[in-house]
VMD Tcl script that draws the C-alpha trace (Angstrom):
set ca {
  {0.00 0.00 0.00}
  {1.58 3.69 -0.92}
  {2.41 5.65 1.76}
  {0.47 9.02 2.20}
  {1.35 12.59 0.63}
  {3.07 15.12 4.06}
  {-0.32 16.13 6.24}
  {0.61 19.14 4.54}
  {1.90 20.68 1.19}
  {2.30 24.49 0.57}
  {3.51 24.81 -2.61}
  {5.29 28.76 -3.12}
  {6.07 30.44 -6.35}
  {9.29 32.09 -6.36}
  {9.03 36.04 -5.90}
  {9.28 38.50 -8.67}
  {12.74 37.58 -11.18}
  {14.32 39.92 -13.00}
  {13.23 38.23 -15.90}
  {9.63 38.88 -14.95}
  {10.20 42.30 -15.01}
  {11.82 42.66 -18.10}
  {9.71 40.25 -19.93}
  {6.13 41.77 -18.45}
  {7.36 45.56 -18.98}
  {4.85 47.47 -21.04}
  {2.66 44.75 -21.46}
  {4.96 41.62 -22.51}
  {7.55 42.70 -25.19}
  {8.16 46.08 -24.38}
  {11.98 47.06 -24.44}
  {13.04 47.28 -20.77}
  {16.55 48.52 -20.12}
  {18.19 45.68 -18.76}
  {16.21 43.40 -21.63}
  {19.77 42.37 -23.11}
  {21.28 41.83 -19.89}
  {18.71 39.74 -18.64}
  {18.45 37.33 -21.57}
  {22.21 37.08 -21.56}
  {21.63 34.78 -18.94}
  {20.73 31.23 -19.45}
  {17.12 31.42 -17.59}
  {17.90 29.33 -14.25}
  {20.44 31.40 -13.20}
  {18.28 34.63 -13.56}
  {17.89 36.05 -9.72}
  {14.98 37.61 -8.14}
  {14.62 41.54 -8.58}
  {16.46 44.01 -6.17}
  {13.59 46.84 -5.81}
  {10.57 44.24 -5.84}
  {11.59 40.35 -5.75}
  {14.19 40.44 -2.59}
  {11.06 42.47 -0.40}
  {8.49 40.70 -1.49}
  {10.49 37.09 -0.39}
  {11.22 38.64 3.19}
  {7.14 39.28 3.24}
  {5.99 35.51 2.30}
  {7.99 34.43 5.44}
  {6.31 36.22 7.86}
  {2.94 35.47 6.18}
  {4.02 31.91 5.92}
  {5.79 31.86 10.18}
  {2.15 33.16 11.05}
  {0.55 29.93 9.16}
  {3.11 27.90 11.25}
  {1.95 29.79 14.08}
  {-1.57 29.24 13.74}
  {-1.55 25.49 13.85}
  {-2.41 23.99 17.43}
  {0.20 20.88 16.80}
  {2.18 21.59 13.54}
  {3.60 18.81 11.93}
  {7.24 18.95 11.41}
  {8.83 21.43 8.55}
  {10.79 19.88 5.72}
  {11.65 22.08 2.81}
  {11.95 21.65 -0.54}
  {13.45 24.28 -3.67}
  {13.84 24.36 -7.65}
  {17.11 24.39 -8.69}
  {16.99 27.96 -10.54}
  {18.07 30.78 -8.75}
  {14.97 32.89 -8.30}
  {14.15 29.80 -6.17}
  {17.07 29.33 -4.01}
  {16.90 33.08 -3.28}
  {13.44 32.99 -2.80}
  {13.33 29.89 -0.35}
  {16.74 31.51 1.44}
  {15.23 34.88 1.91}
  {12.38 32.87 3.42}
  {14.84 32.22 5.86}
  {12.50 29.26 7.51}
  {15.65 27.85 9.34}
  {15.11 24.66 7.63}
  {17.86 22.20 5.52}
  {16.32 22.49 2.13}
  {16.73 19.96 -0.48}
  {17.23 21.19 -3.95}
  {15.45 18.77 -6.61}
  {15.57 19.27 -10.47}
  {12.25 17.38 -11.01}
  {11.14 20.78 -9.20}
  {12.49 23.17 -11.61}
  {10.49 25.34 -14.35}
  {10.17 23.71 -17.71}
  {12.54 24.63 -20.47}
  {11.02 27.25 -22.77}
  {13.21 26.88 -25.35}
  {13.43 29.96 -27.91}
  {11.10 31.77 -25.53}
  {13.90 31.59 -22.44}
  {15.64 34.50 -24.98}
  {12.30 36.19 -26.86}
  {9.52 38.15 -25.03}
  {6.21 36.70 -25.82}
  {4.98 39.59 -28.37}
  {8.22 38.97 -30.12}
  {7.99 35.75 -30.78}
  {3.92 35.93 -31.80}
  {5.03 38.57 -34.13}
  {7.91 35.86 -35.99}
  {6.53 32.73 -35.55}
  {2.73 32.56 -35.25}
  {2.14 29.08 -35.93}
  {4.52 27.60 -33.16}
  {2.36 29.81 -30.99}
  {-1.18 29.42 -32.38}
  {-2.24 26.15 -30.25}
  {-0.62 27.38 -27.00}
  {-3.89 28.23 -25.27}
  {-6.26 25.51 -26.47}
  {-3.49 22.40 -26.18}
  {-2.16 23.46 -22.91}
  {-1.32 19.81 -21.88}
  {0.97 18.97 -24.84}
  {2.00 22.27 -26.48}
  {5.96 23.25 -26.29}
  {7.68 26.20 -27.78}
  {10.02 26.02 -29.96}
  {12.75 23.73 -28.54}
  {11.25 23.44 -25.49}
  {9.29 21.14 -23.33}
  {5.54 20.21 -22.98}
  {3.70 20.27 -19.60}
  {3.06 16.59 -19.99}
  {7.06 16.39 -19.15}
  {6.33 18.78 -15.84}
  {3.49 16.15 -14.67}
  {5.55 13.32 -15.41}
  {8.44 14.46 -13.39}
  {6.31 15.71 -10.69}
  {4.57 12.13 -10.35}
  {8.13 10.75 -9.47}
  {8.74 13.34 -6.97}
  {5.09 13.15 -5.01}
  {6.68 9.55 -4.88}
  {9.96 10.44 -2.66}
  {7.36 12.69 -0.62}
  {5.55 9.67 0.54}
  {8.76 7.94 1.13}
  {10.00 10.66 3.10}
  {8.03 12.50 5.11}
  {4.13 11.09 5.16}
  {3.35 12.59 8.31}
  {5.45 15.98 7.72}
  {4.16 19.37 6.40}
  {6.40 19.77 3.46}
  {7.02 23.62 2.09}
  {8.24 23.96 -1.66}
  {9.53 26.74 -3.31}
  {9.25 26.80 -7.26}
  {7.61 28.15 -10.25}
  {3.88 29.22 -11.56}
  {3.46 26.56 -13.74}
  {5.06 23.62 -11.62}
  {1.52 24.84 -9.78}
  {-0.08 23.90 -12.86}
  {1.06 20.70 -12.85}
  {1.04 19.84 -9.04}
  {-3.06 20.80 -9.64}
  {-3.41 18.26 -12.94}
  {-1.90 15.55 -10.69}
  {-3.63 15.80 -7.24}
  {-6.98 17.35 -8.20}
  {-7.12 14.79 -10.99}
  {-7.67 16.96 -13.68}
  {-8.24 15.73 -17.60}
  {-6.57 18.10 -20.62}
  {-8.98 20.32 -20.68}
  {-9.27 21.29 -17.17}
  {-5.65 22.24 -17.32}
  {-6.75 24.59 -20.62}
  {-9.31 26.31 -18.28}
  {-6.92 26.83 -15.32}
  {-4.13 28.05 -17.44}
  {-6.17 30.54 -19.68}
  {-7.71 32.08 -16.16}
  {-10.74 30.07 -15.54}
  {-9.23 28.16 -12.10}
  {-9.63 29.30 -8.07}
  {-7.38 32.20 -9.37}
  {-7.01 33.46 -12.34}
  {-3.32 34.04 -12.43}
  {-0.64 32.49 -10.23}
  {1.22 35.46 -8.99}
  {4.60 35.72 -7.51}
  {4.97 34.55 -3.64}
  {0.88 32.76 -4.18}
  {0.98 29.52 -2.18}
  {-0.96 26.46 -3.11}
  {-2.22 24.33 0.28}
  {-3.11 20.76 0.58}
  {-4.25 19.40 3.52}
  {-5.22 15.36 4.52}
  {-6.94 17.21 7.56}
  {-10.87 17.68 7.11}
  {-13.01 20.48 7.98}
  {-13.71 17.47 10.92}
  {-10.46 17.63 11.91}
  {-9.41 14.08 10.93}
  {-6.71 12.88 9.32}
  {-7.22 11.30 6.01}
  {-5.09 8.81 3.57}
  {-5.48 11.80 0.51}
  {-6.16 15.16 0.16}
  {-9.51 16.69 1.33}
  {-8.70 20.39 0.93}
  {-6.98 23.08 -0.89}
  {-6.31 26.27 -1.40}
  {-4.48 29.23 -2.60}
  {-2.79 32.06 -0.39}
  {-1.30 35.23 -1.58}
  {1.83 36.12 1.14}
  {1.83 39.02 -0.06}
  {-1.03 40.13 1.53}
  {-0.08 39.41 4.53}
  {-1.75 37.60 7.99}
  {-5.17 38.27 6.76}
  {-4.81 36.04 3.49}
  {-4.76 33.10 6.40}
  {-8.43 33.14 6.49}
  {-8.75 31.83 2.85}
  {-11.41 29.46 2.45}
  {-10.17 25.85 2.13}
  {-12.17 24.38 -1.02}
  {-12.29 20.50 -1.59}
  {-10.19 18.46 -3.68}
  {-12.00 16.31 -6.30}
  {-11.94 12.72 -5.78}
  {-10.12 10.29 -7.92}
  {-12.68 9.52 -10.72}
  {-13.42 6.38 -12.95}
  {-16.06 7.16 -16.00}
  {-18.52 4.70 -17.96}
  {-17.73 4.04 -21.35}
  {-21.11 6.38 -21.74}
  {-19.14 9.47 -19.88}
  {-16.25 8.85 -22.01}
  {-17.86 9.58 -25.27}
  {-19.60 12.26 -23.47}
  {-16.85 14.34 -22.71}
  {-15.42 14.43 -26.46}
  {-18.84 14.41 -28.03}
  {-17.79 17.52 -29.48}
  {-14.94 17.11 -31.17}
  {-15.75 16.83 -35.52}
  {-14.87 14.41 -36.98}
  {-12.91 15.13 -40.55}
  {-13.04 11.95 -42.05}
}
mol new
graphics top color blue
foreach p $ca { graphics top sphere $p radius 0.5 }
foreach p [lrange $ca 0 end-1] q [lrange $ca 1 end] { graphics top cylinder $p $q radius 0.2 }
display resetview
């Protein structure tokens, strides 16, 4: 029998990189000034921001310290980072006074062309690499780059080593926006299209922002302990102690379908020939 998931999971994205800045000023594409400088870099070794990133990362801890706080009995802490550097910084500023383990299975996927081109550019010079992105969300890659089906796939192995290493720990993990994609298509058991919805803005949020935190829990609204995940949620730490009082929402069940709900679900798709 597989051991459980940690009691806990609170799953951080990494606080603003410099590469978000320069790839979201004036509306993804505009020419920031350190554009070149930026892009020089290979994209995992691209730091948070000085003005915004290294505050915001000092913030999420004490948001995240009064979480720990709140709990009558927490479990214990064991911490988890991506291997990129907006990461490491991110999960060190956090300054939890924890060992982390750095895991590559963690780590954002590679974009490929994109790691070099902001997004307007690269609509502008190669439109069909870019025309499926937000109705194949599951199996779309840029150019040279990888798919999200390779982020599930390495996350599956890793929710593995969780269970063999700390079932009855609250595990923290610092990594990226769409690794939160991915954690949500494995444990909320979601099907292709359900990952479209959530990544085009139709999920709890509708963007994952810098320093949000995704929550599991195997503790019920009953306050029992339970073999899977009851409850989620999502927490900006940027908003400090009042964000705590998020509503938990529950997570789907694991679900089998008739052959009748199968042809259901892609009764809409033409058929061509």
């Amino acid at each position: 029998m597989r051991k459980p998931y940690p009691v806990i999971l609170s799953i951080i994205r990494h606080a603003l990189s410099s590469e978000n800045v320069v790839f979201n000023h004036e509306g993804y594409g505009g020419d920031h000034e350190a554009l070149g400088k930026v892009t020089e870099l290979p994209t995992w070794e691209r730091p948070l921001s000085k003005e915004e990133g290294v505050p915001q990362a000092r913030l999420a801890r004490e948001t995240f310290e009064a979480w720990r706080q709140s709990q009558k009995s927490p479990p214990r802490l064991v911490g988890y980072a991506s291997h990129y550097v907006r990461a490491r910084e991110t999960a060190g500023l956090m300054d939890l006074g924890l060992k982390w383990k750095l895991d590559v299975r963690l780590s954002e996927r590679n974009w490929g062309v994109m790691t070099f081109i902001p997004d307007e550019t690269l609509k502008k010079h190669y439109p069909y690499a870019e025309h499926y992105r937000e109705r194949d969300r599951l199996l779309w890659a840029p150019l040279g780059g990888d798919s999200m089906q390779l982020v599930v796939a390495y996350l599956h192995d890793f929710l593995a080593t969780l269970a063999r290493d700390c079932p009855e720990n609250e595990a923290v993990i610092v990594s990226h926006g769409e690794t939160m994609y991915a954690f949500q298509y494995i444990l909320d058991h979601w099907l292709p299209e359900e990952l479209a919805i959530a990544m085009n803005g139709g999920g709890i949020v509708g963007r994952i922002s810098n320093c949000m935190m995704l929550q599991y829990s195997r503790i019920g609204e009953d306050g029992r302990t339970y073999p899977h995940y009851v409850r989620k949620r999502f927490v900006d730490l940027l908003a400090g102690v009042a964000a705590l009082d998020t509503p938990w929402q529950p997570v789907p069940a694991e679900r089998t379908f008739s052959g009748k709900e199968l042809l259901a679900q892609v009764a809409h798709i033409e058929r061509h020939v």
